[in-house]
N, C-alpha and C positions, 0 to 999 in steps of 0.2 A: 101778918103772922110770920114768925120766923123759921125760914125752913133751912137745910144741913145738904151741902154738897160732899158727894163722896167720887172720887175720880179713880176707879180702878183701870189699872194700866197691867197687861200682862210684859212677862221680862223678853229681854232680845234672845234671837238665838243663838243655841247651843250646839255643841256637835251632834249631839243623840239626835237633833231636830233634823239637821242636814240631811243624817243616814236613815229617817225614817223611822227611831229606836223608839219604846218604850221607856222613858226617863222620868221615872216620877220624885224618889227621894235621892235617887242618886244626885250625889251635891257637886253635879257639871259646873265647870267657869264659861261665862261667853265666850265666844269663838269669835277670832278677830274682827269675820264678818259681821257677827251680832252688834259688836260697839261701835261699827262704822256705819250699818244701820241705824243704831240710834241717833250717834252724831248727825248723821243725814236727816235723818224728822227732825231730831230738834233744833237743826237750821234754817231746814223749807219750812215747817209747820210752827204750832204753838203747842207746848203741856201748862197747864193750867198750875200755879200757885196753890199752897194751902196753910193753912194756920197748922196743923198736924201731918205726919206723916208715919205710914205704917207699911209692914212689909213683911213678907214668906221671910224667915233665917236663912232658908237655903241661896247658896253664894252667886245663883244668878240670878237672884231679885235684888240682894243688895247690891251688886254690880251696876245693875241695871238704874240704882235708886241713883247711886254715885251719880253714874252718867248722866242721868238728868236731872238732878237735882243735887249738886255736889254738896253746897251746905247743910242738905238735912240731915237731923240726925233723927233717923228713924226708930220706932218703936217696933220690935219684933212679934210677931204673932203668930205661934206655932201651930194655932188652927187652922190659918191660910196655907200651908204644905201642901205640896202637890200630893196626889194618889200613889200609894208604893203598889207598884207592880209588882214586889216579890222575886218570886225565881224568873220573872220576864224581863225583869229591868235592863233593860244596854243590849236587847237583843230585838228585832225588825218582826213584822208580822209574816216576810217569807220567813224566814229563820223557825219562822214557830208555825207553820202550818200544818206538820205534820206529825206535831206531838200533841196525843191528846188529851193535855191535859189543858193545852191552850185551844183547843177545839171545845172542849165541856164550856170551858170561861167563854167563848165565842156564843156557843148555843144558849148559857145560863143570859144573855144581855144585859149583864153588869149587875145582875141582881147576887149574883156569885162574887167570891174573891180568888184574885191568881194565890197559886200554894204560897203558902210565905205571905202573903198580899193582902191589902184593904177592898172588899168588898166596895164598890162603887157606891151603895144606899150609905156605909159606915163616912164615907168619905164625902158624901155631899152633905149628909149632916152633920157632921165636923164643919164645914166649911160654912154654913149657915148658921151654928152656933155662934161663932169666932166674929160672924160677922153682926149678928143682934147683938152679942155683949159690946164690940165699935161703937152700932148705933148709940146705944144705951148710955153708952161714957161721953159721945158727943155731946146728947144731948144733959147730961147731968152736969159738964163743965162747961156748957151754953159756948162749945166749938163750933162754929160754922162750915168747915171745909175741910177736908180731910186727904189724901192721895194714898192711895193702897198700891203698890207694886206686890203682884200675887204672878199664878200661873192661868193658862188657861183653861183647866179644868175645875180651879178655883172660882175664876170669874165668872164663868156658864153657871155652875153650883147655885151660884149666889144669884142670878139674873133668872134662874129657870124656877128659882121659887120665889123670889121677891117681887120682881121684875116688871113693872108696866113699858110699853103695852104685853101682854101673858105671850111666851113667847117656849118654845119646848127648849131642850138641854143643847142641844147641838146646834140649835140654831144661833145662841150667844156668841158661839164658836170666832174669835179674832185674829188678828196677824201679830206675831210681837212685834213689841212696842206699842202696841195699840189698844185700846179699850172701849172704856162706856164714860161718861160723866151720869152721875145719880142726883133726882134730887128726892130728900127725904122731906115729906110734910107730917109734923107732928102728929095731926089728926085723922089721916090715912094710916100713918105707922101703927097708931097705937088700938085703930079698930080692927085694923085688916094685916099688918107687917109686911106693905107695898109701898114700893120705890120706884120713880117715874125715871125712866131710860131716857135726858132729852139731850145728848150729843153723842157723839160720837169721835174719839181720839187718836192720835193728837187734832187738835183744830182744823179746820180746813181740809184734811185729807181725804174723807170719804166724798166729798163732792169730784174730786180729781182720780177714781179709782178706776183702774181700765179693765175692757173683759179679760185677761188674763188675771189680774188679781184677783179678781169675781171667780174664775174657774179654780185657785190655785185654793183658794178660799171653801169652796165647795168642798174640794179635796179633804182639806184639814176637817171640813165637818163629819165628813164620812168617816174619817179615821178614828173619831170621838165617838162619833153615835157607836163604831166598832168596840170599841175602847170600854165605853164607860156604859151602854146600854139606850137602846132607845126607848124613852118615857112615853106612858099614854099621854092620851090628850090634856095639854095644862088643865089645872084645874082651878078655881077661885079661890081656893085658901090658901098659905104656905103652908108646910110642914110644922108640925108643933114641935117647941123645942125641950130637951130633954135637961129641966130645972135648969141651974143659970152656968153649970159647965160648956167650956168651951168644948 
């Protein structure tokens, strides 16, 4: 049976990242650190090849696409966008402690939107539309492989509702440069719209991860689950999607 690899990779870091910031549409360039990062994975490690390539507009996913994969020329996907934080954007969660309108978004857990902002529920089903209509073009041009450079609130979106093994939102949570490999079976997809989690990216690196990466790691999940809301317990369905808009 012919099944569809999808390789989502979140992009290198940014400055907003360094500082801690709230960056979701704001269209940041990689920070020199970000691209010396990737050059470093993609010397020790491996990213994976694809017959297609796809990717967030925003200029540090296609940076990020450059760097690792210089000749492709990627298809833009404006539903893989990160989440607009609004009036929070380019500003730190001290910064915003004391103002309560980012204390209400704190207490609503992501089921709210920052003023000006995308609701985290509007934003994960964005990003799980964006990503069934993919599947769906894969498999209608009988494409086998696919490499998505997205964000990381993108990539969780889409692992926390598709996702085998079922796994909640913040746990998806990755390093840039780093991702999931997916593999989609026709016959799973089309009864249930689950997708099997079976590596983890670039190649080889998760077997060499040290406790500080594991901790730092941790961190970044914390700061999502803050971010974006902590979901109940997975459940066995995805999300139903809303007709065939992205």
């Amino acid at each position: 049976m012919k099944t569809y690899q999808i390789h989502l990779i979140r992009h290198g870091v940014i400055d907003g990242n360094l500082k801690g910031q709230y960056i979701g549409v704001t269209d940041q360039p990689l920070a020199p650190e970000g691209v010396r990062q990737l050059l470093e994975l993609k010397e020790r490690y491996q990213y994976p090849q694809a017959q297609r390539y796809f990717c967030s507009p925003l200029l540090r996913c296609k940076q990020t696409m450059k760097v690792l994969y210089p000749e492709a020329d990627p298809t833009l996907v404006p539903g893989f966008s990160e989440c607009s934080f609004g009036v929070f954007e380019g500003k730190s969660a001290q910064e915003l402690e004391q103002d309560p309108r980012f204390i209400q978004w704190m207490e609503e857990g992501g089921t709210g939107a920052p003023p000006e902002g995308e609701s985290g529920v509007d934003f994960q089903i964005r990003c799980c539309n964006a990503f069934i209509e993919l599947v769906q073009e894969l498999m209608k041009t009988g494409t086998t492989s696919a490499v998505v450079v997205a964000h990381g609130g993108t990539i969780m979106s889409i692992l926390a509702a598709f996702g085998l093994p079922r796994a909640n939102f913040f746990d998806w949570m990755c390093q840039n440069g780093h991702g999931y490999s997916l593999r989609v079976t026709p016959s799973l997809w089309m009864s249930g719209q689950v997708v099997e989690a079976y590596q983890m990216l670039p190649l080889g690196y998760g077997l060499q991860r040290t406790d500080e990466q594991k901790i730092i790691l941790d961190v970044a999940r914390e700061a999502a689950d803050r971010a974006y809301g902590r979901p109940e317990e997975p459940k066995d369905e995805a999300p139903e999607r809303k007709g065939d808009e992205p």
